[in-house]
N, C-alpha and C positions, 0 to 999 in steps of 0.2 A: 504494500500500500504506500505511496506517496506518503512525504512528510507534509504537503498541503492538504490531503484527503484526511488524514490521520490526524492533523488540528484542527482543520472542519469539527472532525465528528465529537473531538474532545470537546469542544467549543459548545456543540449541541446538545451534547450528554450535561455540561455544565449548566447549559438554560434550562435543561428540561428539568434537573435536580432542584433550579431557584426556584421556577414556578411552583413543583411540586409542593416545597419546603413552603414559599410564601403566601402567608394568613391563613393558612391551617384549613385549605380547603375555600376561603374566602375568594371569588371570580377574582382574575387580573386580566391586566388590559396591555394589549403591547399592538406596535403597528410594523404590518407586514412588510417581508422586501419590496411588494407590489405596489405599497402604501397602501392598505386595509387597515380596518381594525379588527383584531381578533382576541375574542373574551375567552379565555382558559377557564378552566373551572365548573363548566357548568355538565359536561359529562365524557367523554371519551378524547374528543375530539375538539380544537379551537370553534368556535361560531365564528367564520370571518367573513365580514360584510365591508362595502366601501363606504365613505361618508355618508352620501346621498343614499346608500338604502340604507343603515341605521334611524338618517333623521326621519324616512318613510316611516320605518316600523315603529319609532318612537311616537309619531303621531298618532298612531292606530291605537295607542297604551289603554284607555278606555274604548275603543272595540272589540281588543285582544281579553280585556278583562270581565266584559260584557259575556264575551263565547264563552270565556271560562265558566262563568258565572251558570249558563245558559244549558252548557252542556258537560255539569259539573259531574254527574252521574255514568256517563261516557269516557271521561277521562279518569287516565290510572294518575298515580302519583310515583314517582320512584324514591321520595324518602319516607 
């Protein structure tokens, strides 16, 4: 393996440790090489969205909450 490949992954294995490690399970917020945002924390995989859809989806926050609400019986919960 390359000495460039091989600090790559060191580098990655090192973020992946801070995230893990930081607030204890608490979502983090970091921005992509793409420039995204991408929220850690909330299950397997980053949610990474570009500005313009966050600000969309933030607007939806009382429709989002409404569905929940609505079809509260239908959805599972995972904690």
């Amino acid at each position: 393996m390359s000495e460039d490949l091989q600090a790559e992954l060191e580098r990655l294995r090192a973020e992946n440790e801070r995230l893990r490690k930081s607030g204890g399970g608490k979502p983090a917020m970091k921005v992509s090489e793409k420039g995204a945002l991408s929220v850690y924390g909330m299950g397997r995989f980053p949610v990474t969205l570009y500005k313009e859809q966050w600000l969309r989806l933030l607007s939806m926050a009382d429709d989002i909450r409404s569905f929940i609400e609505a079809n509260e019986q239908k959805l599972k919960s995972k904690e």
